[in-house]
N, CA and C atoms as a LAMMPS dump frame, in Angstrom:
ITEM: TIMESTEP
0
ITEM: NUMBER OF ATOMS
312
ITEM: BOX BOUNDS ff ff ff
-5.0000000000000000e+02 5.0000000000000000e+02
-5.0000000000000000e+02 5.0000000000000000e+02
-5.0000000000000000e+02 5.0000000000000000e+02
ITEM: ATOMS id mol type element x y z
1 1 1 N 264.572 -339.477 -37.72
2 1 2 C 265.42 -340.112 -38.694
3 1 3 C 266.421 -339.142 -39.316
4 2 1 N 265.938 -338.149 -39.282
5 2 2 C 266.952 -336.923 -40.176
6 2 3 C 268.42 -336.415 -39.052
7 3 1 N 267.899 -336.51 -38.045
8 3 2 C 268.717 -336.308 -36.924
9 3 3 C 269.724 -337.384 -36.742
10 4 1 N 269.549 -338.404 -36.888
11 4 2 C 270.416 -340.125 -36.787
12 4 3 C 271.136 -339.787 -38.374
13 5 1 N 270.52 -339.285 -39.107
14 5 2 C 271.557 -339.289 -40.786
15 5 3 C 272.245 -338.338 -40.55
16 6 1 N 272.144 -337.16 -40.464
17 6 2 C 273.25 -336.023 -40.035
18 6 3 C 273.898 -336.815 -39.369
19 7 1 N 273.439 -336.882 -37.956
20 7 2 C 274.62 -337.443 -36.747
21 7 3 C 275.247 -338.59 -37.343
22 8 1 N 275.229 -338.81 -38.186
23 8 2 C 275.997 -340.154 -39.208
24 8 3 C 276.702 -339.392 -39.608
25 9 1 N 276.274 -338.572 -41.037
26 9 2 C 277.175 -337.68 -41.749
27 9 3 C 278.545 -336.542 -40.997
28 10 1 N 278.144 -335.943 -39.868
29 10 2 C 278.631 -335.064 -38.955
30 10 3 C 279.779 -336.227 -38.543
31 11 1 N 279.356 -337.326 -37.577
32 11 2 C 280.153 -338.385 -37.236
33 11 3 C 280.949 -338.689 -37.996
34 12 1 N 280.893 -339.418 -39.012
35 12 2 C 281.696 -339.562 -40.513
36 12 3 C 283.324 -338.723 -40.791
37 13 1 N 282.871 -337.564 -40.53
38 13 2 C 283.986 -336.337 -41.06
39 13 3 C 284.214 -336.459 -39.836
40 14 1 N 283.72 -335.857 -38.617
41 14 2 C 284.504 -336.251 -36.796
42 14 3 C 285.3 -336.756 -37.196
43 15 1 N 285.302 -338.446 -37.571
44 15 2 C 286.412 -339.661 -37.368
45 15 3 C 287.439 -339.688 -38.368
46 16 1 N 287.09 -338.871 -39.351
47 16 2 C 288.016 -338.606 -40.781
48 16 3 C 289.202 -337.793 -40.156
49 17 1 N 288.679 -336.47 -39.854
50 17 2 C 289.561 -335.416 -39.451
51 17 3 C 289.914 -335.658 -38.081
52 18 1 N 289.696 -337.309 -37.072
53 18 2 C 290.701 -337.503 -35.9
54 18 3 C 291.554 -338.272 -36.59
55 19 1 N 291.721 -338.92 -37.682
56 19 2 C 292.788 -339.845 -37.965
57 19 3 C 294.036 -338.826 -38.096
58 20 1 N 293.66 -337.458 -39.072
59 20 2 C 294.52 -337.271 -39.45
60 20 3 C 294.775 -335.931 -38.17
61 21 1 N 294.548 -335.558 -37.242
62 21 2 C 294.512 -335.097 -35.58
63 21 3 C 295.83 -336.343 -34.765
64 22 1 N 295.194 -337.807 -35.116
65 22 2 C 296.212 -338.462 -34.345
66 22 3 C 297.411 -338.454 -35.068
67 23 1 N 297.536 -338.453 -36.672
68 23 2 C 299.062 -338.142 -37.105
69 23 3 C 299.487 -336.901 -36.136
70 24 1 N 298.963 -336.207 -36.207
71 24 2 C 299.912 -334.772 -35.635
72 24 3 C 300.133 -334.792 -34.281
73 25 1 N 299.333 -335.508 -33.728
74 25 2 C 299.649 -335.783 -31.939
75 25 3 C 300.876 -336.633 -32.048
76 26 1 N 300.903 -338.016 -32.72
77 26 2 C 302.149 -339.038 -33.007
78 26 3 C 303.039 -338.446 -32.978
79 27 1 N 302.841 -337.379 -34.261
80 27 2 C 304.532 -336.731 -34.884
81 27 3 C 304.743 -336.021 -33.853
82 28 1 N 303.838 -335.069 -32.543
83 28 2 C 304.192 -334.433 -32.055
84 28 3 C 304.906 -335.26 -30.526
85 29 1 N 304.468 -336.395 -30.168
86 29 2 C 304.766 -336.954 -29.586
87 29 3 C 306.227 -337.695 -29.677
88 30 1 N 306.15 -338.002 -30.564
89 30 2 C 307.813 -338.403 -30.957
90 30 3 C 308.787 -337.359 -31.01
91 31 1 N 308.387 -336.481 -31.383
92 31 2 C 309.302 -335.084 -31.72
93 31 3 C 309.972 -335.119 -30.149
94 32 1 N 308.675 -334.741 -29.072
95 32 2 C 309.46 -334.709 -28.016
96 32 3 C 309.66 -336.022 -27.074
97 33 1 N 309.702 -337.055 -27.134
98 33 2 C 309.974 -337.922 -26.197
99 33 3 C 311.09 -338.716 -26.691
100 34 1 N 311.031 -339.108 -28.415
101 34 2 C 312.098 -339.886 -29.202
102 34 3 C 312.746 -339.173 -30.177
103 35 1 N 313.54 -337.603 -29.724
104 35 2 C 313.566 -337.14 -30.545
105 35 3 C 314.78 -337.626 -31.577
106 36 1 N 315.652 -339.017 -31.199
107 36 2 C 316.306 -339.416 -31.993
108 36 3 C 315.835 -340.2 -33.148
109 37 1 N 314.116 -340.743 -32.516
110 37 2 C 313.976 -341.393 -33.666
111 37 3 C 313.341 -340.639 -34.486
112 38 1 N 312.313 -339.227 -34.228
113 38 2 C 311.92 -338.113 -34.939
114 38 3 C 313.111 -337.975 -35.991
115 39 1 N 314.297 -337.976 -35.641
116 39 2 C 315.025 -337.37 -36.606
117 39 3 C 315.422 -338.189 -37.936
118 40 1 N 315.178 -339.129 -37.56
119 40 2 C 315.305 -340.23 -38.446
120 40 3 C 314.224 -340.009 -39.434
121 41 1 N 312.848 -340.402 -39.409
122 41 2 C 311.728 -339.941 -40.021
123 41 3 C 311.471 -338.465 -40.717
124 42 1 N 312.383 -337.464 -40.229
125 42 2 C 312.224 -335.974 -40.734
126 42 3 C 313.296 -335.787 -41.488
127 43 1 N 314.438 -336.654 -41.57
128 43 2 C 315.349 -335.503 -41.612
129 43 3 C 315.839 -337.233 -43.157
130 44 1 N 315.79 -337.273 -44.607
131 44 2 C 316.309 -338.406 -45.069
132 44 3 C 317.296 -338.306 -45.453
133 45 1 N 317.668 -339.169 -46.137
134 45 2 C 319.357 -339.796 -46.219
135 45 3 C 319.983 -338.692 -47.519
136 46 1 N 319.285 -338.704 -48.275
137 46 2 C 319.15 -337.669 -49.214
138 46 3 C 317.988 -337.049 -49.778
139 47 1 N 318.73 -335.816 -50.403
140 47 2 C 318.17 -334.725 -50.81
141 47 3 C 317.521 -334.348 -49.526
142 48 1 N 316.433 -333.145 -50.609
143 48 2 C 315.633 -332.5 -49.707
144 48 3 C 314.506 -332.141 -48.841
145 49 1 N 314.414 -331.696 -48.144
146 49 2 C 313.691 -332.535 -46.559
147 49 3 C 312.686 -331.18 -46.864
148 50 1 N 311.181 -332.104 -46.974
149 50 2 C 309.843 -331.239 -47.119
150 50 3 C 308.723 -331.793 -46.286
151 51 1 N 307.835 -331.103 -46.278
152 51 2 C 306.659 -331.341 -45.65
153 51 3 C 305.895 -333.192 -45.696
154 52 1 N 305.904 -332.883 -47.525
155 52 2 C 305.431 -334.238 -48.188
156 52 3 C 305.991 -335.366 -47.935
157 53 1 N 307.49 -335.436 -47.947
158 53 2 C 308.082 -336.545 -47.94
159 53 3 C 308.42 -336.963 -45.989
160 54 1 N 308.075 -335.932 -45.047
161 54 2 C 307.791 -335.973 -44.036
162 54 3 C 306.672 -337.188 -43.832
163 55 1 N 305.82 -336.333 -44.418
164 55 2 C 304.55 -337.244 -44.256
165 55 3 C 304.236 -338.6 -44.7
166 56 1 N 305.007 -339.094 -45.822
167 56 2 C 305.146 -340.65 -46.531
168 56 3 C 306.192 -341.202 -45.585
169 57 1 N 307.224 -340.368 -45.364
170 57 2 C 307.909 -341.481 -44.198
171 57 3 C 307.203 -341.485 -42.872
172 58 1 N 306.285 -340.849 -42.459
173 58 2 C 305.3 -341.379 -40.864
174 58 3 C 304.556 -342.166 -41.473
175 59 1 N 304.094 -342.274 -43.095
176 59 2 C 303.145 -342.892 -43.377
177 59 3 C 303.418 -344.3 -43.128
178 60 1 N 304.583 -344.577 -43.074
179 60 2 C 305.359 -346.164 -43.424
180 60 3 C 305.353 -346.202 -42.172
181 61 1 N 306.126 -345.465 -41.126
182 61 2 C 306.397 -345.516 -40.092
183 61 3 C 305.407 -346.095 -39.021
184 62 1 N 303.806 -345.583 -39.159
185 62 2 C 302.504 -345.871 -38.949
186 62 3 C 302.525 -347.465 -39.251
187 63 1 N 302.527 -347.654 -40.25
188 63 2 C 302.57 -348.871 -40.2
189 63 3 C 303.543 -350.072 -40.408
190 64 1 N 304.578 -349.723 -39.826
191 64 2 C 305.74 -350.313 -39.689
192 64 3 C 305.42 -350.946 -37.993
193 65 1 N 305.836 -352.414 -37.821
194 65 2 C 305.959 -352.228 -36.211
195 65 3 C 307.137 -351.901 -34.948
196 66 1 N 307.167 -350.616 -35.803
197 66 2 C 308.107 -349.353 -35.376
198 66 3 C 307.729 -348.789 -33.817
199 67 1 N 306.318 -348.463 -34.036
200 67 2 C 306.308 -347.719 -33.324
201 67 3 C 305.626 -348.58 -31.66
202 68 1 N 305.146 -349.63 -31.896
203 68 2 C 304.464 -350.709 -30.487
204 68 3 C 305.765 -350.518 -29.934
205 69 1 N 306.787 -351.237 -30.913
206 69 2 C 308.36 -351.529 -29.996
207 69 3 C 308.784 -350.764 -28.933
208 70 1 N 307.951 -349.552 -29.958
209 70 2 C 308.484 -348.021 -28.595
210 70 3 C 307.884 -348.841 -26.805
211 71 1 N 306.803 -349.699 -26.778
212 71 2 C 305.862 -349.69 -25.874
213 71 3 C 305.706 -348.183 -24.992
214 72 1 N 305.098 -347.479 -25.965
215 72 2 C 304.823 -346.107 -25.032
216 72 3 C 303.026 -346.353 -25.445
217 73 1 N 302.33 -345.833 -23.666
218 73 2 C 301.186 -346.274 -24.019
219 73 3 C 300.274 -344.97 -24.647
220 74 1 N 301.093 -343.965 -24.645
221 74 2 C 300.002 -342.619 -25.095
222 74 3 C 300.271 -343.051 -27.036
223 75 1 N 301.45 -343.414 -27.088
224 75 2 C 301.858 -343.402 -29
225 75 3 C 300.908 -344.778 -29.255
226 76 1 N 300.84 -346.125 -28.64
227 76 2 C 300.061 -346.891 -28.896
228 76 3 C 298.508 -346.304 -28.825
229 77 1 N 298.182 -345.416 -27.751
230 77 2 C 296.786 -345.434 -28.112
231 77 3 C 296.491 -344.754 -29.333
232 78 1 N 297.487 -343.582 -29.474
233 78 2 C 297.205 -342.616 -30.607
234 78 3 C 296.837 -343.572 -32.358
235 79 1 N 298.097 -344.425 -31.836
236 79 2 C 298.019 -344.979 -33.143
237 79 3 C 296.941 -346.049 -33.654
238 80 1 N 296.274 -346.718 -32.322
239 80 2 C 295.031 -347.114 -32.643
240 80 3 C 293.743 -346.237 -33.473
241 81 1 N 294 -345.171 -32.499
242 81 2 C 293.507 -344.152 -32.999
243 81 3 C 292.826 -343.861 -34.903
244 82 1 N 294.373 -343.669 -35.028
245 82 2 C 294.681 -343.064 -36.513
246 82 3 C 294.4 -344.747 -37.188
247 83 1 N 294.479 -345.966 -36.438
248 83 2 C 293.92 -346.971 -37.66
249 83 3 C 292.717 -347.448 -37.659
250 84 1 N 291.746 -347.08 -36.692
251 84 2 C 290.611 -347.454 -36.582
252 84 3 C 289.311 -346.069 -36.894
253 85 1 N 289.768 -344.957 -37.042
254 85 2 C 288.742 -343.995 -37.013
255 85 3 C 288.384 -343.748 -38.322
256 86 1 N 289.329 -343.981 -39.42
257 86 2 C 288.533 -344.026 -40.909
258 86 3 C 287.939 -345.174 -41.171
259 87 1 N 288.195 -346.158 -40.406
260 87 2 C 287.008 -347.307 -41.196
261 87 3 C 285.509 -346.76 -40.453
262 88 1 N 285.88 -346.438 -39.089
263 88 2 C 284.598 -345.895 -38.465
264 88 3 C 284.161 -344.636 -39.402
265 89 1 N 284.846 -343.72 -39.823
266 89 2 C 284.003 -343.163 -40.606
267 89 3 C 283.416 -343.038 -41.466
268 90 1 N 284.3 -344.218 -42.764
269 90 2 C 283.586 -344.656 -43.845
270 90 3 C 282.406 -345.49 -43.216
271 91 1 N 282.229 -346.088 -42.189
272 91 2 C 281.111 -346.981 -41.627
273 91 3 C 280.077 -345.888 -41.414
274 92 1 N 279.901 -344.977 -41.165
275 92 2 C 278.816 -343.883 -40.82
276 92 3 C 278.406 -343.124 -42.075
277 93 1 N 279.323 -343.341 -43.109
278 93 2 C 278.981 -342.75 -44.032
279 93 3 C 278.085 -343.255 -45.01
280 94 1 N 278.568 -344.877 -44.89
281 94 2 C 277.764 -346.038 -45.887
282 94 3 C 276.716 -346.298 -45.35
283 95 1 N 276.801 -346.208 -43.732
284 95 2 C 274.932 -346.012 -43.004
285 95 3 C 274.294 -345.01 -43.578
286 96 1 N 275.035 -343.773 -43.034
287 96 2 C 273.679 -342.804 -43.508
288 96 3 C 273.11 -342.726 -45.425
289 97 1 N 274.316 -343.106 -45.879
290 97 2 C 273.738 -343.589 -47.417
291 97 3 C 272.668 -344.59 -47.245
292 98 1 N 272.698 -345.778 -46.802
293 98 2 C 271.755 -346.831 -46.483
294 98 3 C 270.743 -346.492 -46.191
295 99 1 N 270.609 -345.348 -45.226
296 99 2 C 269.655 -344.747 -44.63
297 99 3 C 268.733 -343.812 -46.297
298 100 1 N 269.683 -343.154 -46.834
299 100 2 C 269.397 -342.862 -47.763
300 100 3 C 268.263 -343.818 -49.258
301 101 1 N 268.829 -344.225 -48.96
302 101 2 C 268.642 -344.792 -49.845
303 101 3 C 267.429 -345.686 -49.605
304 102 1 N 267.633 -346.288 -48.51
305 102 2 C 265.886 -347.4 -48.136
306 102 3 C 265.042 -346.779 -47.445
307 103 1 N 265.342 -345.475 -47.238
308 103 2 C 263.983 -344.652 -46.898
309 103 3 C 263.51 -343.517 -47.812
310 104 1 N 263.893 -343.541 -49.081
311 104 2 C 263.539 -342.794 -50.526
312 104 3 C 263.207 -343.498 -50.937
């Protein structure tokens, strides 16, 4: 049982830290295949162009249906990716709590 709660907990953070793995594959993927539309997303209309505000415009972008249109199938899988691996990890996390909890 202690082995199945770790491998929950361990699992948990896995799927946390691929969501944010598939942002950086995306961004890196666009960078080089669309790099016109990369530029769009990096570079805004005004002021000044930072890390942060990088990241709120992929954030929209993610879920804009921006990026299917592309029909590219490596950016579609990625982006499944990045929307399905935090619910999976909050799901491993609320198990091994469960686990916690009805076997104390």
């Amino acid at each position: 049982m202690i082995i199945l709660y770790l491998a929950l907990l361990i699992g948990g953070v896995g799927l946390l830290l691929l969501s944010y793995l598939a942002q950086y594959r995306l961004a890196a993927l666009l960078r080089k295949r669309y790099p016109q539309h990369w530029q769009i997303i990096a570079e805004p209309e005004n002021g000044k162009t930072s890390a942060f505000r990088t990241w709120i415009r992929m954030q929209h972008v993610l879920r804009s249906p921006a990026l299917p249109a592309l029909d590219d199938t490596a950016i579609d899988r990625w982006r499944q990716v990045w929307r399905f691996s935090p619910w999976l990890g909050w799901l491993c996390w609320f198990a091994a709590l469960a686990m916690r909890l009805l076997l104390h």
